[in-house]
ZAKOLPA-88864 format. One record per residue: residue number from 0; residue in three letters; chain; x, y, z of N, C-alpha, C in turn. Coordinates in Angstrom, 2 decimals, padded with zeros to 5 digits. Layout:
N
<rec><resi>NUM</resi><resn>ALA</resn><chain>A</chain><n_X>X</n_X><n_Y>Y</n_Y><n_Z>Z</n_Z><ca_X>X</ca_X><ca_Y>Y</ca_Y><ca_Z>Z</ca_Z><c_X>X</c_X><c_Y>Y</c_Y><c_Z>Z</c_Z></rec>
...
// end
This chain:
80
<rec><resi>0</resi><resn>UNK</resn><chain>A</chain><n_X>-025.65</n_X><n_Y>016.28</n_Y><n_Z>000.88</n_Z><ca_X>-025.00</ca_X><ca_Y>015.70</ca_Y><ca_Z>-000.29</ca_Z><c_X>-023.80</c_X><c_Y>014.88</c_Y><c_Z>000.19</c_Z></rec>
<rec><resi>1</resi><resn>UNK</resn><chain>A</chain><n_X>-023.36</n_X><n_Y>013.20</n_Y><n_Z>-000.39</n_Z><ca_X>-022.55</ca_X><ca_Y>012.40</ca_Y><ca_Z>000.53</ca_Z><c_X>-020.84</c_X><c_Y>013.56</c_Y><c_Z>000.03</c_Z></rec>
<rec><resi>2</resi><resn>UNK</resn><chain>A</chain><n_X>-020.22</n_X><n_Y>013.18</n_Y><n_Z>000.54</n_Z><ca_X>-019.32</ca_X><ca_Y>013.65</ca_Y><ca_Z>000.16</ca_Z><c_X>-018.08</c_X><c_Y>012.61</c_Y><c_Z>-001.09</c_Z></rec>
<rec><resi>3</resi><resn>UNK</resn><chain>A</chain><n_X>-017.89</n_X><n_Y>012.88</n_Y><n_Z>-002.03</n_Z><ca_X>-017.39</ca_X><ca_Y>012.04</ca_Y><ca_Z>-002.89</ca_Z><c_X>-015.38</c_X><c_Y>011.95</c_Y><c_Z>-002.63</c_Z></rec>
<rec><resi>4</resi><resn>UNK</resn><chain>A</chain><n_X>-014.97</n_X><n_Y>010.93</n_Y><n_Z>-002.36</n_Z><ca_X>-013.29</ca_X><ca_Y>010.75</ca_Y><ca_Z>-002.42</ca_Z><c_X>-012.92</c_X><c_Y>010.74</c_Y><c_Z>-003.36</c_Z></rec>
<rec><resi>5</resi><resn>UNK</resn><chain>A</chain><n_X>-011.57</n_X><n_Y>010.87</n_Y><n_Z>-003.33</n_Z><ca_X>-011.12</ca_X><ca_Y>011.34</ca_Y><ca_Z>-004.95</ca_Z><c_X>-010.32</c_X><c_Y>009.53</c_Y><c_Z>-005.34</c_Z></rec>
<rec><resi>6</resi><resn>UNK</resn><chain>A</chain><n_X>-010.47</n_X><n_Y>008.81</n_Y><n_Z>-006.47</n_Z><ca_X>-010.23</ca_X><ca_Y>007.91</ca_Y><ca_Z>-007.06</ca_Z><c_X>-008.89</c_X><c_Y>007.95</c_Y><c_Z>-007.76</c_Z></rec>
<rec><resi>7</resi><resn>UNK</resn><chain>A</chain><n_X>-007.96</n_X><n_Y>007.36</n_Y><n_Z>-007.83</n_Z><ca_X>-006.62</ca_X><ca_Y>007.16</ca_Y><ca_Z>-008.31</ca_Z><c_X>-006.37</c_X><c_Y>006.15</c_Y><c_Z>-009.03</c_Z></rec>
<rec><resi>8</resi><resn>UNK</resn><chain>A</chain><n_X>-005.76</n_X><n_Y>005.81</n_Y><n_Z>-009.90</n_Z><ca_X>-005.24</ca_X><ca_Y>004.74</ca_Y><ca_Z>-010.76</ca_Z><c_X>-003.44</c_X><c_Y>004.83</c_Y><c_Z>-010.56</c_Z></rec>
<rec><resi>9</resi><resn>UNK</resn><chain>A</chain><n_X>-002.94</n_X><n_Y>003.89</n_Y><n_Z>-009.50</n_Z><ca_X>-001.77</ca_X><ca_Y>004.06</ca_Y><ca_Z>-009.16</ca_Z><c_X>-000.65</c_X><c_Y>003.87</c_Y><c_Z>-010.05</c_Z></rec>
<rec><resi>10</resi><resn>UNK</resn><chain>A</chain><n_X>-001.05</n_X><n_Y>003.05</n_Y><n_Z>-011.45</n_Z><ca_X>-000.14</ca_X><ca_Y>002.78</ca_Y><ca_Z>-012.73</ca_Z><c_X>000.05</c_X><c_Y>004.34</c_Y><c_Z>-013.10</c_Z></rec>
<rec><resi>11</resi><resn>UNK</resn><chain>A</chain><n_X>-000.58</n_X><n_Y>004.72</n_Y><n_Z>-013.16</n_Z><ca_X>-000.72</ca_X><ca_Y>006.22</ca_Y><ca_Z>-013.90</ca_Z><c_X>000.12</c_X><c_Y>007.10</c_Y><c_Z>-013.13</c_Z></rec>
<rec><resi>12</resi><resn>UNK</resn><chain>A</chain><n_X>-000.15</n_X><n_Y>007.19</n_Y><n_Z>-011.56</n_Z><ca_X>000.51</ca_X><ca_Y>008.09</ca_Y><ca_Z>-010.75</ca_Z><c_X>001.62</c_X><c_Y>007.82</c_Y><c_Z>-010.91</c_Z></rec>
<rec><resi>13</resi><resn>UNK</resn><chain>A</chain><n_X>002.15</n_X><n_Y>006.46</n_Y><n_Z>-010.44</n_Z><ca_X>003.64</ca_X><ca_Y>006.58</ca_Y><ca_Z>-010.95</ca_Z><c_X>004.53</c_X><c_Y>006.77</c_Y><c_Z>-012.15</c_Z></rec>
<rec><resi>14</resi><resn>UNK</resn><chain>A</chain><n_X>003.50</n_X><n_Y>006.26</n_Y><n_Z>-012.93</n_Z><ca_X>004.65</ca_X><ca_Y>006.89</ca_Y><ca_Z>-014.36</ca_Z><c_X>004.56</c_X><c_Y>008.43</c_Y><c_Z>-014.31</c_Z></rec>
<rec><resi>15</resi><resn>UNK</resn><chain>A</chain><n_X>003.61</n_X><n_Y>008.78</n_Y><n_Z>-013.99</n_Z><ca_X>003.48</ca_X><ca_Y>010.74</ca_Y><ca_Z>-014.35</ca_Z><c_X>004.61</c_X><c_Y>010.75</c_Y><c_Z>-013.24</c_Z></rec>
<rec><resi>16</resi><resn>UNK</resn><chain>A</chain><n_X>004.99</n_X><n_Y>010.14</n_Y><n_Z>-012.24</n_Z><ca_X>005.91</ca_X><ca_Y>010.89</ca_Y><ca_Z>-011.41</ca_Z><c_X>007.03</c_X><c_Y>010.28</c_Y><c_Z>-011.42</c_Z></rec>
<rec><resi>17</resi><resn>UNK</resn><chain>A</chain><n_X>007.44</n_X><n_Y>009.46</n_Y><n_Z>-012.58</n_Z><ca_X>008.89</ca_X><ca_Y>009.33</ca_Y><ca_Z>-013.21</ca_Z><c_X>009.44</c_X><c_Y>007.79</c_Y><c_Z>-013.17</c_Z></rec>
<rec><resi>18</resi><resn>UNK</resn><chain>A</chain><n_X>008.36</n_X><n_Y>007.20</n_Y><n_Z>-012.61</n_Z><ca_X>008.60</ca_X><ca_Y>005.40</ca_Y><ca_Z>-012.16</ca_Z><c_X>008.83</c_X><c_Y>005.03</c_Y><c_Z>-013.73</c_Z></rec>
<rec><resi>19</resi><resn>UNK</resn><chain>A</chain><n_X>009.84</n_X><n_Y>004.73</n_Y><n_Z>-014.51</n_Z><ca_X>009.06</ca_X><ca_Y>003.78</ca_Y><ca_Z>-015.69</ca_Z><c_X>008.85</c_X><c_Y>001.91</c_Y><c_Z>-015.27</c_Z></rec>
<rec><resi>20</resi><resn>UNK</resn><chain>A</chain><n_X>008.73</n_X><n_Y>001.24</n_Y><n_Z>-016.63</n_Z><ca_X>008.38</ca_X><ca_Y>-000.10</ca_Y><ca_Z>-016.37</ca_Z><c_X>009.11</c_X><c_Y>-000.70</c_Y><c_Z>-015.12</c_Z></rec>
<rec><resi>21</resi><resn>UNK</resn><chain>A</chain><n_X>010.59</n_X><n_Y>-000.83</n_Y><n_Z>-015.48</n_Z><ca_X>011.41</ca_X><ca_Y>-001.26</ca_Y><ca_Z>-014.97</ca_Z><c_X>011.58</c_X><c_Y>-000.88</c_Y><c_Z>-013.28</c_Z></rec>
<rec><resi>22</resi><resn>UNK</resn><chain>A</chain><n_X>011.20</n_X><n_Y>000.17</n_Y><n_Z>-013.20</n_Z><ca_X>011.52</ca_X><ca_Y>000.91</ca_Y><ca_Z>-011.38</ca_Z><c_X>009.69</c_X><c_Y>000.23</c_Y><c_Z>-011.08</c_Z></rec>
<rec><resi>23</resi><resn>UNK</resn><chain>A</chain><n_X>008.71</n_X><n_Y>-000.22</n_Y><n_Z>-012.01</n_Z><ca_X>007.74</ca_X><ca_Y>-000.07</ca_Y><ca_Z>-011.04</ca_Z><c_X>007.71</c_X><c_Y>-001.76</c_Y><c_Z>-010.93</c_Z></rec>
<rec><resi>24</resi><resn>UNK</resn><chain>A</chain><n_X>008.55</n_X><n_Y>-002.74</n_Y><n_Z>-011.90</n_Z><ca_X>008.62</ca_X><ca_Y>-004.14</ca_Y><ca_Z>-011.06</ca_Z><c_X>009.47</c_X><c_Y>-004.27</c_Y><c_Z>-009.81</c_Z></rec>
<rec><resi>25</resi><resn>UNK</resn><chain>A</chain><n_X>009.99</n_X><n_Y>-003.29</n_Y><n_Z>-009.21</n_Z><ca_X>010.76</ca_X><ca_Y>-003.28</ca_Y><ca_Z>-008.12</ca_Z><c_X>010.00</c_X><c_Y>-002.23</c_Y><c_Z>-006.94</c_Z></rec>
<rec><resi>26</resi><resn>UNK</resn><chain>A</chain><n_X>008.53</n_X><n_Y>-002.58</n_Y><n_Z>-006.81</n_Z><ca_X>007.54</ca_X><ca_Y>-002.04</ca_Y><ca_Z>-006.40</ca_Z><c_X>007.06</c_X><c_Y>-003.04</c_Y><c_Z>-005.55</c_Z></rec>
<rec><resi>27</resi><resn>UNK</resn><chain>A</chain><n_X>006.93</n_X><n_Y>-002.77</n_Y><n_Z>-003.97</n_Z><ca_X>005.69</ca_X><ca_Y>-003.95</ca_Y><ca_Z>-003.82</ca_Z><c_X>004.27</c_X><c_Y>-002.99</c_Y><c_Z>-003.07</c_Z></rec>
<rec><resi>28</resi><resn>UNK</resn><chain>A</chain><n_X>003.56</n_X><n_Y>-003.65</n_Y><n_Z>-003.09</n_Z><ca_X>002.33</ca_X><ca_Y>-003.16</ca_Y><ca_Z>-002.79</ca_Z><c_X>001.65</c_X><c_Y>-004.18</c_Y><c_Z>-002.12</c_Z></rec>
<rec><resi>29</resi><resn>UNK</resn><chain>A</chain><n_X>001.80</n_X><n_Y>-003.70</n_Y><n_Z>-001.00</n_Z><ca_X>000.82</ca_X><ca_Y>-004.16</ca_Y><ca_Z>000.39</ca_Z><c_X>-000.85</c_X><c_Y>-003.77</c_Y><c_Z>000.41</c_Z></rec>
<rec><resi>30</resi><resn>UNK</resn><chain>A</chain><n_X>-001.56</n_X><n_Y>-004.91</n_Y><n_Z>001.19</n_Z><ca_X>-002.90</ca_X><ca_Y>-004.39</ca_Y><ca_Z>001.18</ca_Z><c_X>-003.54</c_X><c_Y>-005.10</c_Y><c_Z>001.96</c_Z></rec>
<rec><resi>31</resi><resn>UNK</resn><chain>A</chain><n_X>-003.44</n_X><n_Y>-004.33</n_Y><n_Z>003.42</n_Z><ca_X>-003.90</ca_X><ca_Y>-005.11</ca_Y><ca_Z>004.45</ca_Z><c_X>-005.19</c_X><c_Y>-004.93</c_Y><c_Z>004.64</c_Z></rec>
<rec><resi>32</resi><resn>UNK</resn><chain>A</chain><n_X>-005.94</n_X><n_Y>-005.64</n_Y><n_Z>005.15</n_Z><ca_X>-006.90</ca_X><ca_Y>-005.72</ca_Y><ca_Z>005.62</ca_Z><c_X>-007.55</c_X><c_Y>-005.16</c_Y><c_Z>007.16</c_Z></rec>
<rec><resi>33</resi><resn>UNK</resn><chain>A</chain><n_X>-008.53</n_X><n_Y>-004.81</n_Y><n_Z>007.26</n_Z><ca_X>-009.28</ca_X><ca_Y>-003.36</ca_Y><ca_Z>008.32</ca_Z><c_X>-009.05</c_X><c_Y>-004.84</c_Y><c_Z>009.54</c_Z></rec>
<rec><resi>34</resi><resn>UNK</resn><chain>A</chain><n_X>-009.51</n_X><n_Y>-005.72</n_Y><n_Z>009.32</n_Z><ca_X>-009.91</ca_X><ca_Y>-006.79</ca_Y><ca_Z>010.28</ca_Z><c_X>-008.21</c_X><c_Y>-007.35</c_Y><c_Z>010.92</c_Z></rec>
<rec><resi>35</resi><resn>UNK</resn><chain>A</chain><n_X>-007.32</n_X><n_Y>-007.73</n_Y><n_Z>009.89</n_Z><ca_X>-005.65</ca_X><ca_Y>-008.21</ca_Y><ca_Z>010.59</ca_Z><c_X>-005.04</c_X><c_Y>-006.74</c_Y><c_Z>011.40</c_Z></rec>
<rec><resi>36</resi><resn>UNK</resn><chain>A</chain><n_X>-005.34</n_X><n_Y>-005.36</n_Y><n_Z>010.65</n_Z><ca_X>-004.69</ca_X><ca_Y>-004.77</ca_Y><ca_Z>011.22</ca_Z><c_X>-005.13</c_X><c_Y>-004.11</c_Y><c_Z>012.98</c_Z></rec>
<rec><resi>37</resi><resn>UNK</resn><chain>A</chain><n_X>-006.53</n_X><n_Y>-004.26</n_Y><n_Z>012.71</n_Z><ca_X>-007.38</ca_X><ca_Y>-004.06</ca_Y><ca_Z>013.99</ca_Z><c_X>-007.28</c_X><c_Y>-005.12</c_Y><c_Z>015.44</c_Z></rec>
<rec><resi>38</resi><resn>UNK</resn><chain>A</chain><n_X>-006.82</n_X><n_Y>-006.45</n_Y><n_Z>014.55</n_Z><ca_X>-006.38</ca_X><ca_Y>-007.61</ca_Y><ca_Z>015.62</ca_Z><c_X>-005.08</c_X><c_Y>-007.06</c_Y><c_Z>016.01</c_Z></rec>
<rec><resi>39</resi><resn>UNK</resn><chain>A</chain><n_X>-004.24</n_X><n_Y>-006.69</n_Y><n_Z>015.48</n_Z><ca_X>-002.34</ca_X><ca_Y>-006.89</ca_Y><ca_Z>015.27</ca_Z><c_X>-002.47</c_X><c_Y>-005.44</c_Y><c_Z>016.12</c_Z></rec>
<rec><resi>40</resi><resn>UNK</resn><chain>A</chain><n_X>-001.94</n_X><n_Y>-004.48</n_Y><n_Z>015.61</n_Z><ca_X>-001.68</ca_X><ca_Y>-003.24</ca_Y><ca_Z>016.00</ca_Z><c_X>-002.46</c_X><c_Y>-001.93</c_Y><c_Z>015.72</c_Z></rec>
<rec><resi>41</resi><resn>UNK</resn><chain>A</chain><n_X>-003.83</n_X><n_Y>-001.76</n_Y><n_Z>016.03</n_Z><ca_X>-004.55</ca_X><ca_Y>-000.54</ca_Y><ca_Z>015.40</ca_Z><c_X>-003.39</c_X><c_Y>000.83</c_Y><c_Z>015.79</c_Z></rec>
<rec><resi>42</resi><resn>UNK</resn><chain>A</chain><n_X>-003.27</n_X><n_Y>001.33</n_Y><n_Z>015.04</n_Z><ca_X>-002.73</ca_X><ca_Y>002.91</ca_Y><ca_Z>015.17</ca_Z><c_X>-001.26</c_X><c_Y>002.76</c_Y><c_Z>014.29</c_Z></rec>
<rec><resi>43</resi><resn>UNK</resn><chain>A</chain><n_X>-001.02</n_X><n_Y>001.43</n_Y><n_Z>014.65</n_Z><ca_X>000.79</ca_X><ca_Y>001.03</ca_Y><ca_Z>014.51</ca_Z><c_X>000.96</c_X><c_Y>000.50</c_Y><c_Z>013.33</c_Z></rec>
<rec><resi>44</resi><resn>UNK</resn><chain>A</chain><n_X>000.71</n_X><n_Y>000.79</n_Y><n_Z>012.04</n_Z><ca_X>001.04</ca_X><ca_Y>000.37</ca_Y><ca_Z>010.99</ca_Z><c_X>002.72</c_X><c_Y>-000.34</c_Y><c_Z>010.74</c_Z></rec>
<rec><resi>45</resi><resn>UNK</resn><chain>A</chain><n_X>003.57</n_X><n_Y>000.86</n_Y><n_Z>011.00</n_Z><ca_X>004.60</ca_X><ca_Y>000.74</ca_Y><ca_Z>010.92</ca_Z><c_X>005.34</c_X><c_Y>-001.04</c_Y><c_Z>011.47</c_Z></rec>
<rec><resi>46</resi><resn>UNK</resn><chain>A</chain><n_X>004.44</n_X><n_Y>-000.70</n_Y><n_Z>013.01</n_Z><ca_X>005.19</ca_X><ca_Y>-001.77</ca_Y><ca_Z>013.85</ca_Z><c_X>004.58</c_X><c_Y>-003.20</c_Y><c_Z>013.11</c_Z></rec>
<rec><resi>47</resi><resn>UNK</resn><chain>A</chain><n_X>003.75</n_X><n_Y>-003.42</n_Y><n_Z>012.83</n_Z><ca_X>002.87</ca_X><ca_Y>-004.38</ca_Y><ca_Z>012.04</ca_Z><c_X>003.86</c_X><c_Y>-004.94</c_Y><c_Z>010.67</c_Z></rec>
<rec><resi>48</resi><resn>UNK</resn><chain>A</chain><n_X>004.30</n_X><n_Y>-003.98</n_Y><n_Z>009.95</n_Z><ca_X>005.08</ca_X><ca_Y>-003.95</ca_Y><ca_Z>008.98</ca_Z><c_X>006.34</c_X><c_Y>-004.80</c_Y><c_Z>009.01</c_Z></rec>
<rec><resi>49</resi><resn>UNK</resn><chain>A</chain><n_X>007.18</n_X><n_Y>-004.17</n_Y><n_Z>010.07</n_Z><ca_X>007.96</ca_X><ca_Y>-004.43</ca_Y><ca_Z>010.38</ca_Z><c_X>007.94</c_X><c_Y>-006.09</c_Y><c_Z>011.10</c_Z></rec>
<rec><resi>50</resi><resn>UNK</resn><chain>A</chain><n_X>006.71</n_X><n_Y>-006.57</n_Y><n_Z>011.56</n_Z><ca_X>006.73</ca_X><ca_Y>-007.89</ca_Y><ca_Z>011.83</ca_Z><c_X>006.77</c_X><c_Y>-008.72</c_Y><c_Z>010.27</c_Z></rec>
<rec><resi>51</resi><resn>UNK</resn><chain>A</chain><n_X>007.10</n_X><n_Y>-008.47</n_Y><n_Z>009.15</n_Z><ca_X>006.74</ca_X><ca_Y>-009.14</ca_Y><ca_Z>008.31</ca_Z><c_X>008.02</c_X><c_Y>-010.13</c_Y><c_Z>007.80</c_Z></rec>
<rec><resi>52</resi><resn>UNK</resn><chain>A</chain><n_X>007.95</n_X><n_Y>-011.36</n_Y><n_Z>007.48</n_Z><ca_X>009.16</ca_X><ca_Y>-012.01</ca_Y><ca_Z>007.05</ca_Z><c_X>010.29</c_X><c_Y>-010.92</c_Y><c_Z>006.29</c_Z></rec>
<rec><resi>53</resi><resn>UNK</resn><chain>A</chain><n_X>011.75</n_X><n_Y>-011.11</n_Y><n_Z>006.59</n_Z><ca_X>012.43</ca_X><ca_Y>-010.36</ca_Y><ca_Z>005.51</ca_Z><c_X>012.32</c_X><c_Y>-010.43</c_Y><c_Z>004.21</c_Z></rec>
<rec><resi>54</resi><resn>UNK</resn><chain>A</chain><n_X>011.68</n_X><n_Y>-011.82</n_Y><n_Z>003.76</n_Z><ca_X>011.04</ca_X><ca_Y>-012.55</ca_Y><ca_Z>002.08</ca_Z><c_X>010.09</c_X><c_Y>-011.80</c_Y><c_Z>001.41</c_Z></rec>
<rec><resi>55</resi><resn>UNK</resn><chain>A</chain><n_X>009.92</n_X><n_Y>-011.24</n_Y><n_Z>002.01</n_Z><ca_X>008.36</ca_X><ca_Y>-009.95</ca_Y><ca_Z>002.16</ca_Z><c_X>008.98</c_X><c_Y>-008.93</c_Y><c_Z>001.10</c_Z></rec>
<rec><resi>56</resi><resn>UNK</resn><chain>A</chain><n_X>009.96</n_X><n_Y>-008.28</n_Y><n_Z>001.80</n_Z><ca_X>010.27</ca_X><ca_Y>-007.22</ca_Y><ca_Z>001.53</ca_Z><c_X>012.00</c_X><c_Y>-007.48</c_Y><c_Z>000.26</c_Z></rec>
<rec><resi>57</resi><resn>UNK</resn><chain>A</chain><n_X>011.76</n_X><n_Y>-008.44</n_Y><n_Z>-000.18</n_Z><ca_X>013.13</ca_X><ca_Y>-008.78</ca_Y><ca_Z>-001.07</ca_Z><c_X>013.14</c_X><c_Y>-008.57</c_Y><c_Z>-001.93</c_Z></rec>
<rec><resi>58</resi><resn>UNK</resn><chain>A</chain><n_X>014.45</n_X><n_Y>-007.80</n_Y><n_Z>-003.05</n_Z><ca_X>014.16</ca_X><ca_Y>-007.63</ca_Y><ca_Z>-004.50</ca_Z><c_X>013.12</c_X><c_Y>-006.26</c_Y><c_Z>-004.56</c_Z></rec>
<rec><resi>59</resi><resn>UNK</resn><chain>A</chain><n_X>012.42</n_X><n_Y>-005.37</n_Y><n_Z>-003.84</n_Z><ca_X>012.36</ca_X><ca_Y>-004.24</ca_Y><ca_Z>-004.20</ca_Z><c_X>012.77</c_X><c_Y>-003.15</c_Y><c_Z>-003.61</c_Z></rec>
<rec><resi>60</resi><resn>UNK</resn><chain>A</chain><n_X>012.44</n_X><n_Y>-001.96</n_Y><n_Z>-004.36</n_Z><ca_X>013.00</ca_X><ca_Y>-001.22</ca_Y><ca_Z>-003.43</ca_Z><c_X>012.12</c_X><c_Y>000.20</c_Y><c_Z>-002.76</c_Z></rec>
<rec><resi>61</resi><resn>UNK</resn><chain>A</chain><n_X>010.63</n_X><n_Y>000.08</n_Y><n_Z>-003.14</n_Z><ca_X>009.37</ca_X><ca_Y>000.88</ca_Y><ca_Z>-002.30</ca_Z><c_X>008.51</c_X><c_Y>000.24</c_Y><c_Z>-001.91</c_Z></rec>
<rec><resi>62</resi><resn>UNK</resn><chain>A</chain><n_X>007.98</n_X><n_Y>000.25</n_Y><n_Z>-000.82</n_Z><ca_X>007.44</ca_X><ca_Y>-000.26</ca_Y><ca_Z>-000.75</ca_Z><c_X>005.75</c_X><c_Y>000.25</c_Y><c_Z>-000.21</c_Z></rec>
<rec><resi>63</resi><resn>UNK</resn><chain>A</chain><n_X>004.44</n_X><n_Y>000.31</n_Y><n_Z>-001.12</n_Z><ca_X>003.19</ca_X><ca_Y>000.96</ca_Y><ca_Z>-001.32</ca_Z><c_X>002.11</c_X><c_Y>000.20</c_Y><c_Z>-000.23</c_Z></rec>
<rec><resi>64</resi><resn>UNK</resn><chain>A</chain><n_X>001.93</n_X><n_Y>000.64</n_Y><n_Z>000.76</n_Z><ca_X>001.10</ca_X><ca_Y>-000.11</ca_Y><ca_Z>002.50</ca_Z><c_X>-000.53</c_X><c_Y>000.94</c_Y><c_Z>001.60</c_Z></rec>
<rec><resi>65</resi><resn>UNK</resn><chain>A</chain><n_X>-001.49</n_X><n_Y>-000.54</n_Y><n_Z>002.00</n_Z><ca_X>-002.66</ca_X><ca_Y>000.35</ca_Y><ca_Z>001.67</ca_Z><c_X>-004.05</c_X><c_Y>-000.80</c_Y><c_Z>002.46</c_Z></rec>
<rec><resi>66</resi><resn>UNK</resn><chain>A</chain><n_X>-004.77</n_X><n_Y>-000.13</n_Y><n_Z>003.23</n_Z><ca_X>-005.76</ca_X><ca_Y>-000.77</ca_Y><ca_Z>003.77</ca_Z><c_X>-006.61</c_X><c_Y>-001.07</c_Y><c_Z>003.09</c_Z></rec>
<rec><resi>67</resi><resn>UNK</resn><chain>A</chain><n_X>-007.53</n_X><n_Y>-002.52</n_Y><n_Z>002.84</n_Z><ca_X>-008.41</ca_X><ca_Y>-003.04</ca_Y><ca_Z>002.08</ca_Z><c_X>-009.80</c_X><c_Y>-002.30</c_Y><c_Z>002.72</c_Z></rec>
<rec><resi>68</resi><resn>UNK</resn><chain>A</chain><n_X>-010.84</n_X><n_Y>-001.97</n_Y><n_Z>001.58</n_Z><ca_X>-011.97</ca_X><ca_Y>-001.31</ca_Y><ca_Z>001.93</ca_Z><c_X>-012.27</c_X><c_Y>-002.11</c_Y><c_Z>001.28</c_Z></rec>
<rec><resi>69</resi><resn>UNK</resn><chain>A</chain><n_X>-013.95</n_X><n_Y>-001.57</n_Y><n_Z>001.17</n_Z><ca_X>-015.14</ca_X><ca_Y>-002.39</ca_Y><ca_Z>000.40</ca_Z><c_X>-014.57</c_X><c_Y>-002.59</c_Y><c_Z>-001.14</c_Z></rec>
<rec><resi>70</resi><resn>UNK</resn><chain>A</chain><n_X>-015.24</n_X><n_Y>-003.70</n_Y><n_Z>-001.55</n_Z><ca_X>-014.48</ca_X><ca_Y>-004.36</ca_Y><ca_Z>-002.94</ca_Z><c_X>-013.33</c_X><c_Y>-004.00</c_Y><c_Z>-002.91</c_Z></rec>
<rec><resi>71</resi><resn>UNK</resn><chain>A</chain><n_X>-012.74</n_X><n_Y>-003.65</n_Y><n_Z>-004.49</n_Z><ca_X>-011.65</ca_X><ca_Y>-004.01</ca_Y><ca_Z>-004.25</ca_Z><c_X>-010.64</c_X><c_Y>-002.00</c_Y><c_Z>-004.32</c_Z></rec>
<rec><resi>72</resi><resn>UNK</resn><chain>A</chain><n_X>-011.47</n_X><n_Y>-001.85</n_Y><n_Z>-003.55</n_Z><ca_X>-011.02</ca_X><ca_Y>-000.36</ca_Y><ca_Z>-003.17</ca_Z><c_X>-009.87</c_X><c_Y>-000.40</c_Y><c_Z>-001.89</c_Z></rec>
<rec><resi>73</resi><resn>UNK</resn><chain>A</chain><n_X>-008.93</n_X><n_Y>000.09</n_Y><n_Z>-001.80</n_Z><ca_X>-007.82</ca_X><ca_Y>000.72</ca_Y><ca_Z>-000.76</ca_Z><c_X>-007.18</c_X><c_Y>002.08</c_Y><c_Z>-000.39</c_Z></rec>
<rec><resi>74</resi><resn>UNK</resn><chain>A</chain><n_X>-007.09</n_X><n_Y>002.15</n_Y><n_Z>000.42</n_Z><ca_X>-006.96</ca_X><ca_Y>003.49</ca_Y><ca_Z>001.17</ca_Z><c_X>-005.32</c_X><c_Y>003.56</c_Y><c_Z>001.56</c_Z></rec>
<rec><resi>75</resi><resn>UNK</resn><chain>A</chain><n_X>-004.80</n_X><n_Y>004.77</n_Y><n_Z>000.59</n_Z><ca_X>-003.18</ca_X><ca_Y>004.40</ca_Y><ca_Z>000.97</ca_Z><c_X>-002.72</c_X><c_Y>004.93</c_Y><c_Z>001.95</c_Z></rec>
<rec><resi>76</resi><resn>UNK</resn><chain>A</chain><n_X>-001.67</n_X><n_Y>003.79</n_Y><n_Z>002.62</n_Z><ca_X>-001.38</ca_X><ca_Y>004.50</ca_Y><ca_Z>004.66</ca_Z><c_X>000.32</c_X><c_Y>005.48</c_Y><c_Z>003.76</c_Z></rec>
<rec><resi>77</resi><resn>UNK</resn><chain>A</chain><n_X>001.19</n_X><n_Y>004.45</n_Y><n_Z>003.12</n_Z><ca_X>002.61</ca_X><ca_Y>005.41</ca_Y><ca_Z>002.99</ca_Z><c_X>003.29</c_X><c_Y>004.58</c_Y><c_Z>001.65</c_Z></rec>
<rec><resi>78</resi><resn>UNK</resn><chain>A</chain><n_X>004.44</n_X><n_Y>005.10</n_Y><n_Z>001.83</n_Z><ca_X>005.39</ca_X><ca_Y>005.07</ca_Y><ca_Z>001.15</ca_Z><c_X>006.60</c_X><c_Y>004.51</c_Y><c_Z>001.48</c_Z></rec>
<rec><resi>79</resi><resn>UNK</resn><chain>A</chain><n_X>007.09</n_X><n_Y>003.34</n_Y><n_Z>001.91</n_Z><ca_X>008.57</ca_X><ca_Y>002.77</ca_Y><ca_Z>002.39</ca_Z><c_X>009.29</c_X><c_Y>002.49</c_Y><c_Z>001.43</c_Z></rec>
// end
């Protein structure tokens, strides 16, 4: 029997865990791809990250890293 992953709706998670409107436009959400991160740094998310323009990361204040899978499914790496 395949084994089934469990599915998330990330609007939802964060309000149940106290984000309202306002804290979640000061959200960004990354979504790299299996193929840039496998060229760049496999293992090294972090260091990858950290190569990113400072423009990247401006005006919020979490920031949601998540690897692109098939359609438009992602697999979340963290929390900055």
């Amino acid at each position: 029997m395949p084994s089934k992953e469990a599915v998330f709706n990330l609007s939802v998670i964060l309000e149940q865990a106290g984000f309202d409107a306002k804290a979640r436009r000061r959200i960004k959400l990354l979504r790299h791809t299996q193929k840039s991160l496998k060229e760049a740094y496999p293992d090294y998310i972090e260091y990858y990250q950290a190569e990113q323009k400072p423009s990247t990361f401006q005006n919020c204040d979490y920031v949601f890293s998540f690897i692109g899978e098939e359609g438009n499914s992602a697999r979340f790496l963290g929390c900055y």
